[in-house]
N, CA, C and O of each residue as an XYZ file, in Angstrom:
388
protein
N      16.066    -19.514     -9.549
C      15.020    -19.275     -8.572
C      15.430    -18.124     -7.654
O      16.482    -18.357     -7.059
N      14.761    -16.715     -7.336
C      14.368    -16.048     -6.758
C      14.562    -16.383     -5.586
O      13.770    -17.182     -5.087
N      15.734    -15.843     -4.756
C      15.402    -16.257     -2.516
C      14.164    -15.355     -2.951
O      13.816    -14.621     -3.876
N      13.697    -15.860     -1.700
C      12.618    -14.727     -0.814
C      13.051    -14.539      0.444
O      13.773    -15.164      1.222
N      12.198    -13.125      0.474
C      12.228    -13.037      1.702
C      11.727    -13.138      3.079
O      10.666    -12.555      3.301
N      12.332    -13.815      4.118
C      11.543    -14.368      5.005
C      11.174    -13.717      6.084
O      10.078    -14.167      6.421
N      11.607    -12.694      6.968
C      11.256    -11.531      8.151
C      11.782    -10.409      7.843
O      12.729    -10.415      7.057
N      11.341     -9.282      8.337
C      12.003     -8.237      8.079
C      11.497     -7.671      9.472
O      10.481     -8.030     10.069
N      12.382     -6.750      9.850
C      12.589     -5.776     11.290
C      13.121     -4.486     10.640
O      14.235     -4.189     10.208
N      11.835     -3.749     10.721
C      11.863     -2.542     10.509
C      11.674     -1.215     11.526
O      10.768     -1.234     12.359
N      12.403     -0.287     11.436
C      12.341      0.913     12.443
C      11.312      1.920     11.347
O      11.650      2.566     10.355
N       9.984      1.750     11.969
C       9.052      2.794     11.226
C       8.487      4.128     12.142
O       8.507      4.083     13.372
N       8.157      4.908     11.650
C       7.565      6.214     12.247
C       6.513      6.977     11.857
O       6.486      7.803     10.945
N       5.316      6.524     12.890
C       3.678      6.921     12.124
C       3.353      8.107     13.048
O       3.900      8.102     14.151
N       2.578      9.066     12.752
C       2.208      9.809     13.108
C       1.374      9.339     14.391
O       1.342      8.119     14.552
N       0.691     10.131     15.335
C      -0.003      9.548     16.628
C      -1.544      9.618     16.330
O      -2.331      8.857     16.892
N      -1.926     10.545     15.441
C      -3.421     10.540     14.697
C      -3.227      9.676     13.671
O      -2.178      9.530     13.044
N      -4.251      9.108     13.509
C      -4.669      8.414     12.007
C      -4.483      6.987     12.314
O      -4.189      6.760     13.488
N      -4.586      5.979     11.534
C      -4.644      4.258     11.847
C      -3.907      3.968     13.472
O      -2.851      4.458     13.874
N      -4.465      3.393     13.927
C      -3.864      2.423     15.236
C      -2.730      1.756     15.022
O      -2.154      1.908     13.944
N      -2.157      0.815     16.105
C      -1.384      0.203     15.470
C      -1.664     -1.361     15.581
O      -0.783     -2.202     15.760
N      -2.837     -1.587     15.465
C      -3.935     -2.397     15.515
C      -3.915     -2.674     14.238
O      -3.398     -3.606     13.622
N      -4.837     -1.323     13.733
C      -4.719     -1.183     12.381
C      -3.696     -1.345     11.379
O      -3.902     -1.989     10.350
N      -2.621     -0.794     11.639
C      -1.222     -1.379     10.728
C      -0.737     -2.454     10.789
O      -0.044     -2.969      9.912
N      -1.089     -3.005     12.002
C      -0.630     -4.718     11.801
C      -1.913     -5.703     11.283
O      -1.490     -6.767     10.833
N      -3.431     -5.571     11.249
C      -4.072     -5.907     10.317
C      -3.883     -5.911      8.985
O      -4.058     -6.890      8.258
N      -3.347     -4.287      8.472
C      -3.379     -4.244      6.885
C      -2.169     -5.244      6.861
O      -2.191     -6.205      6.093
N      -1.378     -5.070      7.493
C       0.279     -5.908      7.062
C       0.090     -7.146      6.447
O       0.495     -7.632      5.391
N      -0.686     -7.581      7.445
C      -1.014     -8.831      7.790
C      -1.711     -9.852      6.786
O      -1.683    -11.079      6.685
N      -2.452     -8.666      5.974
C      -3.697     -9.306      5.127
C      -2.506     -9.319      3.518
O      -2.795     -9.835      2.439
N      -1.127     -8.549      3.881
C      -0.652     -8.715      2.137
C      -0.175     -9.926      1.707
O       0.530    -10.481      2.550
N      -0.306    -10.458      0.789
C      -0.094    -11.977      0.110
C       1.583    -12.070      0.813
O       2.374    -11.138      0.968
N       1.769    -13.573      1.162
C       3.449    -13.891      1.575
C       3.870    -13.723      3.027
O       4.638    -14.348      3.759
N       3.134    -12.709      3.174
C       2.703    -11.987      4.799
C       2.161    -13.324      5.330
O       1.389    -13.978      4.630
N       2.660    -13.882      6.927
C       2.345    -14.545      7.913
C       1.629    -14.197      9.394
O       0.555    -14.496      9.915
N       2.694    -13.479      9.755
C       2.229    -12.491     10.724
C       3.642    -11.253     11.441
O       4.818    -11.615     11.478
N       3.291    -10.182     11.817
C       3.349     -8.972     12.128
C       3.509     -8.508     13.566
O       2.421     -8.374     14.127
N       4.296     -8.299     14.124
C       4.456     -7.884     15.482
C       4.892     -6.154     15.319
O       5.699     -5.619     14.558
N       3.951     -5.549     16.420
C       4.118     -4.262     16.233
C       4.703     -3.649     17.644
O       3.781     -3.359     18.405
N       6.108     -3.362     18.217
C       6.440     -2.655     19.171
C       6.421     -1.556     19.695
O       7.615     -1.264     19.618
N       5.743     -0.381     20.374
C       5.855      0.885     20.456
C       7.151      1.131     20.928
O       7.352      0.499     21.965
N       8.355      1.981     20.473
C       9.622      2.338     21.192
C       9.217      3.602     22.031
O       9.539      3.871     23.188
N       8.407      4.328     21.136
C       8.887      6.015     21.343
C       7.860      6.515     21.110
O       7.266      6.236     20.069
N       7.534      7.092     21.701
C       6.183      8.416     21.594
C       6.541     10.205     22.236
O       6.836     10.663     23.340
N       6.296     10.852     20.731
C       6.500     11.726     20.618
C       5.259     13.080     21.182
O       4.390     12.939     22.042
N       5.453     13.879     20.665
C       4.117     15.079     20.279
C       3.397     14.636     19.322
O       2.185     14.515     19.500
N       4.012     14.283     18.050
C       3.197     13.865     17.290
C       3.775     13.008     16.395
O       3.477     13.369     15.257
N       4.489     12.006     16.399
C       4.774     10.758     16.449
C       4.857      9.458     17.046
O       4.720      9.357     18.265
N       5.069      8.441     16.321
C       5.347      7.122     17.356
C       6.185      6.392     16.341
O       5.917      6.146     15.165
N       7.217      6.109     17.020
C       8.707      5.406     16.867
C       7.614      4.042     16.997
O       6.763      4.045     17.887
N       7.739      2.807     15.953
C       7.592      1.357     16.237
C       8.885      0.621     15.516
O       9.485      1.019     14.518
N       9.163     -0.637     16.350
C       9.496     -2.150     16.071
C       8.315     -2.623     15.149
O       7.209     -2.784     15.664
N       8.533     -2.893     13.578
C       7.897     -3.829     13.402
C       8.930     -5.208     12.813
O      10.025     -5.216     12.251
N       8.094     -6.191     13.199
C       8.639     -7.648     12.237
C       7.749     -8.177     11.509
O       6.697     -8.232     12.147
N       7.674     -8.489     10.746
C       7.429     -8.798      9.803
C       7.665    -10.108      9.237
O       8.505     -9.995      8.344
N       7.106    -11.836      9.441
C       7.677    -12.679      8.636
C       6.310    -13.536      7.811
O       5.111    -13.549      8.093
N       7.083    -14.218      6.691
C       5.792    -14.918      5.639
C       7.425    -15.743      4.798
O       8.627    -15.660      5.047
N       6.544    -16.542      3.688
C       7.024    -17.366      2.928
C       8.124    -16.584      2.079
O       9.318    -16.883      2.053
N       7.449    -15.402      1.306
C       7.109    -14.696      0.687
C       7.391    -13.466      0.570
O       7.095    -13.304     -0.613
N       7.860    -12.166      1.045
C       6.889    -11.069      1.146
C       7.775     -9.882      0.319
O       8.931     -9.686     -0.057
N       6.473     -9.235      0.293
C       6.862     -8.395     -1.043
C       7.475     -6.910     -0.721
O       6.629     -6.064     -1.009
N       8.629     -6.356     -0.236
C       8.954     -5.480      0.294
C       8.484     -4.680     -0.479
O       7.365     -4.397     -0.052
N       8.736     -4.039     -1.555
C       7.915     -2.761     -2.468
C       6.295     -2.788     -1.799
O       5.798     -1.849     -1.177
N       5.674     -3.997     -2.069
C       4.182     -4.040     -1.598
C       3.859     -3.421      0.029
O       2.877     -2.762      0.373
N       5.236     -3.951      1.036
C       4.724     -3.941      2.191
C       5.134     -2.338      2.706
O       4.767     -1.816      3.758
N       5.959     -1.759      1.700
C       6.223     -0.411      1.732
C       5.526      0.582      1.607
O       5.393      1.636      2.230
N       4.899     -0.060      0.346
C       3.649      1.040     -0.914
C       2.356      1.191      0.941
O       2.022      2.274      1.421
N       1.995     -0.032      1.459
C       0.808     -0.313      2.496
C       1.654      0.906      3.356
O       1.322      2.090      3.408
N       2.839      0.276      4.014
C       3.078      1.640      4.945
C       2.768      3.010      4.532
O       1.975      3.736      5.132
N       3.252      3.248      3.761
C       3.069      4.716      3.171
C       2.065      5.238      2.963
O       2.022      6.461      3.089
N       0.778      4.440      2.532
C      -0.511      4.664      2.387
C      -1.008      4.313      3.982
O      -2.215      4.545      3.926
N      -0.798      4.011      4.939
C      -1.225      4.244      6.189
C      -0.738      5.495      6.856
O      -1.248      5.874      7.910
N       0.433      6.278      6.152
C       1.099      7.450      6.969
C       2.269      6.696      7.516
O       2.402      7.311      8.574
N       2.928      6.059      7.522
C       3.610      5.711      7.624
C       5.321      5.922      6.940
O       5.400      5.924      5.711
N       6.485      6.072      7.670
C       7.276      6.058      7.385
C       8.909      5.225      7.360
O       9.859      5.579      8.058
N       8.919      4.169      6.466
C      10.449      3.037      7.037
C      11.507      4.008      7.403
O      11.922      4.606      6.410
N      12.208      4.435      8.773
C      13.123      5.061      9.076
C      14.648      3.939      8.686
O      15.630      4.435      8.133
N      14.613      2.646      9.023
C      15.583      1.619      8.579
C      14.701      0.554      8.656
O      13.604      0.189      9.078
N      16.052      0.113      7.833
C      16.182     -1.579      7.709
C      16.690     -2.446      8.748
O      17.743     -2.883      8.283
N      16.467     -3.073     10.231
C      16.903     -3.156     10.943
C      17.633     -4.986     10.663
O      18.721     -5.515     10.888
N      16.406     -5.408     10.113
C      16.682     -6.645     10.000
C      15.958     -7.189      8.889
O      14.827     -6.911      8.490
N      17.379     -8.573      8.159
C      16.481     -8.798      6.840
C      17.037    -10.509      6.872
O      18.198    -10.906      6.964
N      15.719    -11.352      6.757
C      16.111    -13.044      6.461
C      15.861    -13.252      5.164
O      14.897    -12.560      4.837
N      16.218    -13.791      4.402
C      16.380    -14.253      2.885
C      16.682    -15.904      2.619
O      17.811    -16.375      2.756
N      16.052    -16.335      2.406
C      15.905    -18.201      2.089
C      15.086    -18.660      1.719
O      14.063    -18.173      1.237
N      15.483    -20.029      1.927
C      14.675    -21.453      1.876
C      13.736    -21.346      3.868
O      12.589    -21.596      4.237
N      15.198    -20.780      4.738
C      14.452    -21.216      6.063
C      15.196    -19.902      6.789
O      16.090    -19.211      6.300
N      14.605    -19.771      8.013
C      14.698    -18.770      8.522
C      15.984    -19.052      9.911
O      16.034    -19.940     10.761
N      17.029    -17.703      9.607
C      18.648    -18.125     10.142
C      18.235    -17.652     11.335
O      17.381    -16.782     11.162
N      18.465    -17.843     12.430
C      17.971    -16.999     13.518
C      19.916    -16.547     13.763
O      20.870    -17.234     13.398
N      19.941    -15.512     14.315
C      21.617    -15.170     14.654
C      21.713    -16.070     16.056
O      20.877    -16.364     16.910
N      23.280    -16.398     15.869
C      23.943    -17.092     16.913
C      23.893    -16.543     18.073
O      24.242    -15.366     18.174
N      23.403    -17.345     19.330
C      23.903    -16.730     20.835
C      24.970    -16.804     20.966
O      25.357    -17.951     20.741
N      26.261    -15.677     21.418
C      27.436    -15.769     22.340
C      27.166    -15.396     23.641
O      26.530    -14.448     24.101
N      28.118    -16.852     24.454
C      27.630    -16.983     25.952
C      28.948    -15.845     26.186
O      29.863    -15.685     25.379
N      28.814    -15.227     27.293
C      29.704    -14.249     27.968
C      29.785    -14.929     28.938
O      28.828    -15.524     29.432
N      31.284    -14.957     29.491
C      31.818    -15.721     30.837
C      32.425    -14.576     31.517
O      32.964    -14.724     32.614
């Protein structure tokens, strides 16, 4: 059996014309495995915009959720973050004293 994958945190970079980011977290949203989509603005350029996205579902199909970025103008700058399971690991808090 196949893990899947369960969130992903991606550093993407869309141009400032063309889809919202309304719009990119709708299309995300609607791909099979896909749950739901949080879209962060970091950075705004001349003619870019730096986003946070996350990304989590049962499921999801990274090639698929790539092929959608790219066809929105879109570009994955990294891989920031990746969950893979049965259940979703959240990372450990260390308390600082």
């Amino acid at each position: 059996m196949k893990a899947s994958i369960r969130r992903l945190v991606l550093d993407v970079v869309k141009p400032v014309k063309g889809p919202s980011i309304v719009d990119v977290s709708v299309e995300l949203a609607s791909l099979d495995g896909v749950e739901g989509v949080n879209i962060t603005v970091k950075e705004i350029d001349v003619d870019t915009m730096t986003l946070s996205v996350t990304v989590e579902g049962k499921d999801i199909d990274f090639k698929k959720l790539e092929e959608k970025l790219e066809l929105l103008g879109c570009v994955i700058h990294s891989i920031d973050q990746v969950v893979a399971g049965v259940k979703l690991v959240e990372e450990p808090r260390v308390e600082v004293r």
